[in-house]
N, C-alpha and C positions, 0 to 999 in steps of 0.2 A: 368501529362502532358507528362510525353517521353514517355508514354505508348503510346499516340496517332499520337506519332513521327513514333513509329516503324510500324506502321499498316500500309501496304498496302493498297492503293484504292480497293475497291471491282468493278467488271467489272458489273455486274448483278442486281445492284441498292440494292442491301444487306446489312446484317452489313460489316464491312472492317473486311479482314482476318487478320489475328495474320502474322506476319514476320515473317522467321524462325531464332531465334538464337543462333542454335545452341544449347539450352537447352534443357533437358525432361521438362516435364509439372510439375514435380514432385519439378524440382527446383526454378522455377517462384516462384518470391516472395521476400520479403526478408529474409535473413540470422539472424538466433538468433545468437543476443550479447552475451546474459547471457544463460547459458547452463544449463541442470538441476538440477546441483550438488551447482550453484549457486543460483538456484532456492528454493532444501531443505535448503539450509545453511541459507538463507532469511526467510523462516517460521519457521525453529530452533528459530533466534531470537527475529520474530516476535511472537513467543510464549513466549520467554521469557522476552521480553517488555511489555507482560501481553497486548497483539493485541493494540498496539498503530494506530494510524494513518500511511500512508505513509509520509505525511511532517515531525512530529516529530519522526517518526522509522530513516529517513535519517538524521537527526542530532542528533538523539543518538547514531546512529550505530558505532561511532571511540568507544567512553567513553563505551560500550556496548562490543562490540569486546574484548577492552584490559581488561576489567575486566575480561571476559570468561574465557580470555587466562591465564591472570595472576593469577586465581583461580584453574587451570585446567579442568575445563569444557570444551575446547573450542580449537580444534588444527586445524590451517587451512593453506595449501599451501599461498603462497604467491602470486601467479596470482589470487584463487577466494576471497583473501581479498583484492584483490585490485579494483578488479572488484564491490565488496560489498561497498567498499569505494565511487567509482565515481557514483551510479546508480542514479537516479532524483527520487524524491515522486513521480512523474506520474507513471513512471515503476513501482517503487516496486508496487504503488495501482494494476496494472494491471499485474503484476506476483501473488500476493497473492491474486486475486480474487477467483482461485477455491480455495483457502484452505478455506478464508472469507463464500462461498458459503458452502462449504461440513460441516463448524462448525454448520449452520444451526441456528443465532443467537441464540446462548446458553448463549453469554458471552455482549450480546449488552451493552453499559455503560446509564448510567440512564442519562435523558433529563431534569426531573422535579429535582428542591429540594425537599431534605424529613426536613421534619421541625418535629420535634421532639417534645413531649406532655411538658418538659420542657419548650421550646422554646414559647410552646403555650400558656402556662401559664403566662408567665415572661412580664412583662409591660416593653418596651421599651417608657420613658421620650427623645424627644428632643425638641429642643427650638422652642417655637413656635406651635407646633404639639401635639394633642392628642397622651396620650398612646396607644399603639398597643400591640394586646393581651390583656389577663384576670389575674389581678393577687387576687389571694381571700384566701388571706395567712397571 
């Protein structure tokens, strides 16, 4: 919306031209929060979270951090663990999308149950209900 504040009327029935403010073109845009050094530091742990999600990678990242640290794994300034601290599941999803991408699902988590030939053998009895599964034992 202020984008369409700054625009000049166009005189020539055109699109409306850009206002000059004083920036290069180069810095239109908005300013990265998170820099890239908090960017590796966030696939560091997201590898070693074994590629959680972004919701539950941001509420394990404290309990995750201090074990690093207190195992020595894990030595980090003080600004980018704080920065690791406050960042939302949306960002992290959208910071680790290229690493997400360049893994090239190698590591996807399974969808289905696997149900085991035990499992399939073994008559579950409840009340009321036929056994489920074959038991011939």
């Amino acid at each position: 919306m202020l984008r369409l504040f700054r625009q000049q009327p166009a005189d020539h029935g055109g699109p409306p031209a850009r206002a000059n403010t004083g920036h290069d073109s180069a810095e239109v845009g908005r300013r990265h929060r998170y820099g890239p050094q908090v960017v590796q530091l966030l696939e560091t742990l997201w590898e070693a979270s074994d590629h959680l999600g972004g919701k539950r990678l941001a509420a394990g990242l404290p309990t995750l951090m201090t074990a690093l640290e207190r195992h020595g794994h894990w030595h980090v300034d003080p600004d980018p663990r704080q920065k690791l601290l406050q960042i939302s599941p949306a960002t992290i999803d959208r910071l680790l999308a290229p690493a997400r991408s360049a893994q090239g699902g190698q590591h996807r988590r399974r969808r289905t149950r696997v149900v085991s030939g035990v499992r399939r053998r073994t008559a579950v009895r409840t009340y009321g209900l036929r056994p489920t599964g074959v038991y011939n034992g």
